[in-house]
VOSE-310475 format. One record per residue (C-alpha): x, y, z; residue number from 1; chain; residue in one letter. Coordinates in pm, 1 decimal, padded with zeros to 6 digits. Layout:
BEGIN
+----------+----------+----------+-----+--------+---------+
!     east !    north !       up ! num ! cadena ! residuo !
+----------+----------+----------+-----+--------+---------+
!        X !        Y !        Z ! NUM !      A !       a !
...
+----------+----------+----------+-----+--------+---------+
This chain:
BEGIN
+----------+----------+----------+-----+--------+---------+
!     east !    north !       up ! num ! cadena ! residuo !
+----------+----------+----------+-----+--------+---------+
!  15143.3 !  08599.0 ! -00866.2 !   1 !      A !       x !
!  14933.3 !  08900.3 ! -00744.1 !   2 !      A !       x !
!  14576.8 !  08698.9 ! -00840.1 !   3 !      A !       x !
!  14705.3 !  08350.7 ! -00720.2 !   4 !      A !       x !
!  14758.2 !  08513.5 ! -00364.1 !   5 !      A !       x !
!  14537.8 !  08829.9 ! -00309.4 !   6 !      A !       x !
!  14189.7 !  08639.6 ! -00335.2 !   7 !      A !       x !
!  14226.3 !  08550.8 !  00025.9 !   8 !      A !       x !
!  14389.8 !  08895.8 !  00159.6 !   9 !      A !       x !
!  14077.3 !  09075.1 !  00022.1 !  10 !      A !       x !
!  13871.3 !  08824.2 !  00178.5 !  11 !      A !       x !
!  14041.9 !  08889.4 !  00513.8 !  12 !      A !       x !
!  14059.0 !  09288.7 !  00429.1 !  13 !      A !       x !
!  13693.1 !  09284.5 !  00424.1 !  14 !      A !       x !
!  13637.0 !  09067.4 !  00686.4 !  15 !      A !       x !
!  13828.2 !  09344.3 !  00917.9 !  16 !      A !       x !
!  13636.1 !  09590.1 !  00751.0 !  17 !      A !       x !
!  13322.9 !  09494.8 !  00812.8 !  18 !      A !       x !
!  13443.0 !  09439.5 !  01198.1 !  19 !      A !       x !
!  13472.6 !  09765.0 !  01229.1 !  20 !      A !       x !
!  13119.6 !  09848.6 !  01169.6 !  21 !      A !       x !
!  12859.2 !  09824.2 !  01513.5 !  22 !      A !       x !
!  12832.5 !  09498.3 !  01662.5 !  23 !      A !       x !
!  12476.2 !  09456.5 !  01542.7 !  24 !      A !       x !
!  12545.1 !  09651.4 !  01184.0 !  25 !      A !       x !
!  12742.8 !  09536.0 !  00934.7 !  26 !      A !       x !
!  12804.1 !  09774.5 !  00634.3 !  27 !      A !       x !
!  12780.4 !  09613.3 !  00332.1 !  28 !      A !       x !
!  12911.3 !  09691.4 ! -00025.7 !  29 !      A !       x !
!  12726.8 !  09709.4 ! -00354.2 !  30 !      A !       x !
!  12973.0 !  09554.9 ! -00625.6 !  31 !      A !       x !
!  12794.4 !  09246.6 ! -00715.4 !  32 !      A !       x !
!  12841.1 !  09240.8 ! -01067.2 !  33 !      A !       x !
!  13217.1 !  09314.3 ! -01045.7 !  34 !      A !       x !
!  13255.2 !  09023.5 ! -00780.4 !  35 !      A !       x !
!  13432.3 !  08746.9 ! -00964.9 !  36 !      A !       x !
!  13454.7 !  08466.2 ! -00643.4 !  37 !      A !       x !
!  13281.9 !  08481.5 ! -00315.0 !  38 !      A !       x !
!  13376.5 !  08328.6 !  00020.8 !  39 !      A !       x !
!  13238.8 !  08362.8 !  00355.9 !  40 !      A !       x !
!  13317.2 !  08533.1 !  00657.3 !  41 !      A !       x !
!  13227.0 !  08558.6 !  01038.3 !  42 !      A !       x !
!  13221.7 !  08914.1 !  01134.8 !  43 !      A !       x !
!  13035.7 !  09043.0 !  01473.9 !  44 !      A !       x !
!  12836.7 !  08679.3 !  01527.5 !  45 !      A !       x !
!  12663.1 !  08693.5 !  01173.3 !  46 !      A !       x !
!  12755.5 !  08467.8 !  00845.4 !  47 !      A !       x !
!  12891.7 !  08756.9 !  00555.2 !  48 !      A !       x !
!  12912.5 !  08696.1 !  00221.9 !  49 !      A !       x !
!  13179.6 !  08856.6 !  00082.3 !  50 !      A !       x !
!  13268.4 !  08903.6 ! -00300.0 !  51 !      A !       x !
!  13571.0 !  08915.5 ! -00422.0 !  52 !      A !       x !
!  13671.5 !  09192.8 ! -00729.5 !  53 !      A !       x !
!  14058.6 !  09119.7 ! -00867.8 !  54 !      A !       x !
!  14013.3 !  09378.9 ! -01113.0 !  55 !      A !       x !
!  13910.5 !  09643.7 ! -00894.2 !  56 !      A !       x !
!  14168.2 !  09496.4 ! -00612.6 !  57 !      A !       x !
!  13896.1 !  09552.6 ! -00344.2 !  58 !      A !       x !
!  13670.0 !  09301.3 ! -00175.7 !  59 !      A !       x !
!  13334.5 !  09401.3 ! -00017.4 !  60 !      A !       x !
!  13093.6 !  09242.4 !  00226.9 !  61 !      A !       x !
!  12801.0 !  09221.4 !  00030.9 !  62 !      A !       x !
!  12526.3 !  09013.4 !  00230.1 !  63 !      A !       x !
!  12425.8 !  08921.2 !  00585.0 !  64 !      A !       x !
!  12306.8 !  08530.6 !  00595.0 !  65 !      A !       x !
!  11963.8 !  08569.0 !  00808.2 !  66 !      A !       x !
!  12024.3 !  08316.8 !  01096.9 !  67 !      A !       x !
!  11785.8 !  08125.2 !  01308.6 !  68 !      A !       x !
!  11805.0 !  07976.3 !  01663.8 !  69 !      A !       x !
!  11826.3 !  07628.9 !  01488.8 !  70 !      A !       x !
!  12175.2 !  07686.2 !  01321.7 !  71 !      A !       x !
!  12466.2 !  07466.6 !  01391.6 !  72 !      A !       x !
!  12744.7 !  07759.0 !  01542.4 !  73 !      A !       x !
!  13005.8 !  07509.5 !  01502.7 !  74 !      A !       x !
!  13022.8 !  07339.9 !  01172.5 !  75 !      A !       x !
!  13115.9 !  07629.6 !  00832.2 !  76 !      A !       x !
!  12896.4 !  07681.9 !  00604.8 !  77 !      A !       x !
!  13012.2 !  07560.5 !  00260.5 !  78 !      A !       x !
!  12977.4 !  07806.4 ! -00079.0 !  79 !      A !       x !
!  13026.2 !  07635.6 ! -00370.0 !  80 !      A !       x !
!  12962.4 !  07777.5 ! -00748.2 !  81 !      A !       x !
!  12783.1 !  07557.2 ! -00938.3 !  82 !      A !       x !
!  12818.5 !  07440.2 ! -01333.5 !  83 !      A !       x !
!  12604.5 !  07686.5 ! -01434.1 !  84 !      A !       x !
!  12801.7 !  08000.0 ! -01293.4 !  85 !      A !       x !
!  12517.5 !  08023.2 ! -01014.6 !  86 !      A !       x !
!  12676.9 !  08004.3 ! -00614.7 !  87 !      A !       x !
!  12466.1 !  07829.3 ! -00324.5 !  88 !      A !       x !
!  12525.8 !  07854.3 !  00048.9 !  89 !      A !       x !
!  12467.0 !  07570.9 !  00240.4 !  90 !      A !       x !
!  12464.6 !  07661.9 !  00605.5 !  91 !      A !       x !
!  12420.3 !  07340.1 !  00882.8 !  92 !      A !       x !
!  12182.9 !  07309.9 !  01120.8 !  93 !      A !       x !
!  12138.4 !  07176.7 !  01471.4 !  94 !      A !       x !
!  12146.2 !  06777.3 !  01534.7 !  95 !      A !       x !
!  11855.0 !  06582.2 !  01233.5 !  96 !      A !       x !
!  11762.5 !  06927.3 !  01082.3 !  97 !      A !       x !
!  11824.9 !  06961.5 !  00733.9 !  98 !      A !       x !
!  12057.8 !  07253.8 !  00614.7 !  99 !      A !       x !
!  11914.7 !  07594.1 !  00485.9 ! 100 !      A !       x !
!  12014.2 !  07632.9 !  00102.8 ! 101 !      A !       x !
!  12087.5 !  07998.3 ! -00032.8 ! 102 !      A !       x !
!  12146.2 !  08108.3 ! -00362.3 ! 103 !      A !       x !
!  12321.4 !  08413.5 ! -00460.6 ! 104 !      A !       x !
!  12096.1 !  08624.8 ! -00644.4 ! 105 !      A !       x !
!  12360.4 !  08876.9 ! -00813.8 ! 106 !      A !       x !
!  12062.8 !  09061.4 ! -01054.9 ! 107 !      A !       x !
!  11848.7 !  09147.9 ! -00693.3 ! 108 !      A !       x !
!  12188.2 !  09181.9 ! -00490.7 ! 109 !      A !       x !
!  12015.9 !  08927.6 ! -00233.0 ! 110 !      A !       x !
!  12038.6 !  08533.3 ! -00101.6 ! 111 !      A !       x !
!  11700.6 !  08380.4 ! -00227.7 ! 112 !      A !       x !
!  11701.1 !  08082.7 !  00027.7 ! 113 !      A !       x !
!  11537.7 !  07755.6 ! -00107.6 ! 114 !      A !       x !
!  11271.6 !  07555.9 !  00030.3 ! 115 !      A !       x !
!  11379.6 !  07197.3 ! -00068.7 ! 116 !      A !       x !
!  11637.6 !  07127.9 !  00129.3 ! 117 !      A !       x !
!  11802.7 !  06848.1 !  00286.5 ! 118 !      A !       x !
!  12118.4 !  06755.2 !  00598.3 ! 119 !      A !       x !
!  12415.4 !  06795.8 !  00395.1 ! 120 !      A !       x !
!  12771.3 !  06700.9 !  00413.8 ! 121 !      A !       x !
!  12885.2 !  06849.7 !  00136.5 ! 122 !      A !       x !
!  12747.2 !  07007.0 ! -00208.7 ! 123 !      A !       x !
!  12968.3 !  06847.3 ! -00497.6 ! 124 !      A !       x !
!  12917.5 !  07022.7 ! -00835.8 ! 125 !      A !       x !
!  12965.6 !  06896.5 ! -01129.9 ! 126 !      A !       x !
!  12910.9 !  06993.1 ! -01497.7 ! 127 !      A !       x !
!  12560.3 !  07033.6 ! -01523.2 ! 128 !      A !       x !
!  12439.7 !  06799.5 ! -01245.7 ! 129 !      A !       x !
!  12513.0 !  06861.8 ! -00870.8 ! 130 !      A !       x !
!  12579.3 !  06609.2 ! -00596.3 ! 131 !      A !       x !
!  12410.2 !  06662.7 ! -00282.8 ! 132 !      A !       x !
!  12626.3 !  06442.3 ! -00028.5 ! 133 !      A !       x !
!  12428.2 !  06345.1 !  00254.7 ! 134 !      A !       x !
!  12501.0 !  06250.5 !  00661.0 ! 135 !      A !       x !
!  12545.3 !  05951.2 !  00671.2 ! 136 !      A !       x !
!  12422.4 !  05754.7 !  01021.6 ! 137 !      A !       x !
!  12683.3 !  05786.6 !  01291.9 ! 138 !      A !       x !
!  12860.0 !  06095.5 !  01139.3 ! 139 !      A !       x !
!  12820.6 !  06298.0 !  01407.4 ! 140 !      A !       x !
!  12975.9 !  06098.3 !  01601.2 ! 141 !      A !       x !
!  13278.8 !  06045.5 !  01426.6 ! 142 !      A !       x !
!  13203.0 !  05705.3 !  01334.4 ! 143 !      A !       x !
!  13344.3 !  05596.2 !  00958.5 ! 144 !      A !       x !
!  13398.5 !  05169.7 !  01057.6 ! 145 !      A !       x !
!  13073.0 !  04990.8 !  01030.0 ! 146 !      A !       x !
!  13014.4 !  04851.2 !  00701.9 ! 147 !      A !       x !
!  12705.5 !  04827.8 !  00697.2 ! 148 !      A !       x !
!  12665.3 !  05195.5 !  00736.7 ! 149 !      A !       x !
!  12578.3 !  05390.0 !  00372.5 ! 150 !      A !       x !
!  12584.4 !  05736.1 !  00264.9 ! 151 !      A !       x !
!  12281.2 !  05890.2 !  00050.7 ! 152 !      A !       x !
!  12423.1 !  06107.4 ! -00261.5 ! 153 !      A !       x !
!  12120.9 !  06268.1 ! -00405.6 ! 154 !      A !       x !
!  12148.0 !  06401.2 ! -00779.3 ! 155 !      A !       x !
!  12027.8 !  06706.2 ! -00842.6 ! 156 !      A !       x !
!  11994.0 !  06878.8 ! -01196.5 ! 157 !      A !       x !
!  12218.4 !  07280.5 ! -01157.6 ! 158 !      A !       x !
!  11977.6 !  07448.1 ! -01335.8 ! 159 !      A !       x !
!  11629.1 !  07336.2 ! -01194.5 ! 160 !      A !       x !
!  11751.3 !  07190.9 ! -00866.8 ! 161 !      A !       x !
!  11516.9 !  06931.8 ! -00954.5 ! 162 !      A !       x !
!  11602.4 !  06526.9 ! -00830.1 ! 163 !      A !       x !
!  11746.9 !  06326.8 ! -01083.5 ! 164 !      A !       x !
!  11823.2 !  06011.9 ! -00879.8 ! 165 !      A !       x !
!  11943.2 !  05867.5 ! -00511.0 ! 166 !      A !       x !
!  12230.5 !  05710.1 ! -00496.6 ! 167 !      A !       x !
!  12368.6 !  05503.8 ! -00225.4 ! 168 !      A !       x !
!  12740.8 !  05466.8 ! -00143.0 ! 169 !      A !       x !
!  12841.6 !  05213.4 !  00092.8 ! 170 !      A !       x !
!  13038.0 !  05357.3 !  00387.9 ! 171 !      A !       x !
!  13002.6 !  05692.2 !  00542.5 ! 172 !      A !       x !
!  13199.0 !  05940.1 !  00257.1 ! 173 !      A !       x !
!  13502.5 !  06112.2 !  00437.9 ! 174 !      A !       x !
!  13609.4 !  06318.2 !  00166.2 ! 175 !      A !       x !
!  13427.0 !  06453.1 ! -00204.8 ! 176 !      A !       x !
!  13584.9 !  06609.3 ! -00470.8 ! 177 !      A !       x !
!  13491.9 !  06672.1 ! -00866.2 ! 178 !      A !       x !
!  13599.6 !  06808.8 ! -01135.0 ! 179 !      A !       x !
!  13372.6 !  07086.3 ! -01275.5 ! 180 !      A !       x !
!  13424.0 !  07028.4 ! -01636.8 ! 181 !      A !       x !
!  13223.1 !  06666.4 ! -01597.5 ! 182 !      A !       x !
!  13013.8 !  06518.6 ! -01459.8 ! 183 !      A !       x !
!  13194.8 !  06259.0 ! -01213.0 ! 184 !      A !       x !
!  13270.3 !  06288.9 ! -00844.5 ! 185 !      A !       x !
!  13521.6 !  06144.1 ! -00667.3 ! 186 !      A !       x !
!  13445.8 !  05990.7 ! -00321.8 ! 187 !      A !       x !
!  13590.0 !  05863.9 ! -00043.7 ! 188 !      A !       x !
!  13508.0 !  05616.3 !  00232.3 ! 189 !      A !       x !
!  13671.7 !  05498.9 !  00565.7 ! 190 !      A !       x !
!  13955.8 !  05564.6 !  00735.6 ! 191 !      A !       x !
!  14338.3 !  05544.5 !  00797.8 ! 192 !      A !       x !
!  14426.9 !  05247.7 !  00615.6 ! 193 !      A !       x !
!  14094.7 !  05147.3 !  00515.4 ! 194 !      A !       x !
!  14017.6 !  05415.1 !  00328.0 ! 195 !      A !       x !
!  13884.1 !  05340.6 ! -00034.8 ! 196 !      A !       x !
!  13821.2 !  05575.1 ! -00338.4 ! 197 !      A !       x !
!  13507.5 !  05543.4 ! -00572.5 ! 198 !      A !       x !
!  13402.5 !  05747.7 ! -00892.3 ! 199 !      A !       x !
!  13045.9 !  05791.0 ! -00937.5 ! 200 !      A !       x !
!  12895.3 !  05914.0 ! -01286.4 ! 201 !      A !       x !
!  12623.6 !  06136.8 ! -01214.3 ! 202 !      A !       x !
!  12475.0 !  06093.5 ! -01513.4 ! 203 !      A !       x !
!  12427.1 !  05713.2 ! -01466.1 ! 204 !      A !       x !
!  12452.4 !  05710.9 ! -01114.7 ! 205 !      A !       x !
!  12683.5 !  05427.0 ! -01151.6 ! 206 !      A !       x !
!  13024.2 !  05390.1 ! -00927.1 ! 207 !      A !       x !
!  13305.4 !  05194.5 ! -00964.4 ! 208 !      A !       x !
!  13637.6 !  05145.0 ! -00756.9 ! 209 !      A !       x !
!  13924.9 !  05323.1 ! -00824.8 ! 210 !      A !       x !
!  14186.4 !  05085.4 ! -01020.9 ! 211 !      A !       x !
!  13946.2 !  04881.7 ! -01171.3 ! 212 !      A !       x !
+----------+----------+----------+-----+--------+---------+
């Protein structure tokens, strides 16, 4: 019961923590080997990083995400751990910009932030393939009814972050999930009662309609 519930108390310990340190200093830990999950916090203004150690029963802030004028203060960033073991911070930017990518570079105890980027909704990952789900038109805005409206999922390999294909997915997606194991994401698209639910095989890039 103790490691089903504590994950997010140490998160929250070390958020508090970290508060205590001067508004523009936050002390940071150096157990990222031992860190077995990561999450994010906000402490003082600044993005944290904090891993989490259940063996150890401590968690630690262990990295301040450098921010820039540009950055969207409203919308989370989103960590996800990818296939391969390796984690990625996606943090959201002001209105067209695309999102800054991180990775967390445990063997440097650092974020090495990536160049190729893009404006993300959501980072899906799956086995060994990742899917990069993108704005789609009118998002911002709330808007999930027009039809004609698509959303761009762009396939990227885990490993190399390399493109492997674009695909598009009519509607704007409200909701993404997969299952890490494979290579298939589930998406969704509308609304209220109009809301329909697609798999997509990333290794194909073919979709098809759940219950058919």
């Amino acid at each position: 019961m103790w490691r089903k519930t504590s994950y997010a108390a140490l998160a929250v310990s070390a958020a508090l923590l970290a508060s205590c340190s001067a508004s523009d200093d936050v002390e940071l830990g150096t157990d990222w080997k031992g860190s077995q999950t990561f999450v994010t916090a906000s402490v003082s203004g600044h993005t944290v990083v904090v891993g989490i150690n259940p063996e150890a029963r401590h968690a630690q802030a262990l990295a301040v995400v450098p921010q820039k004028d540009s950055d969207d203060d409203v919308q989370a960033p989103q960590l996800v751990q990818l296939g391969d073991g390796t984690w990625w911070l996606s943090t959201p930017r002001k209105g067209e910009r695309p999102d800054r990518l991180f990775t967390l570079n445990t063997a440097r105890n650092a974020l090495d932030e990536k160049d190729d980027t893009e404006r993300l909704r959501e980072l899906v990952p799956g086995k060994s393939l990742v899917a990069a789900v993108h704005v789609a038109s009118g998002r911002d805005q709330g808007a999930a009814t027009a039809g004609s409206k698509t959303t761009s999922v762009l396939v990227r390999d885990a490993k190399t972050w390399k493109k492997v294909r674009d695909v598009q997915v009519p509607g704007p997606v409200t909701l993404a999930a997969s299952d890490p194991s494979s290579d298939t994401v589930c998406l969704a698209t509308g609304q209220g009662a109009d809301v329909k639910a697609s798999v997509l095989d990333l290794t194909t890039g073919r979709t098809r309609q759940v219950g058919e």
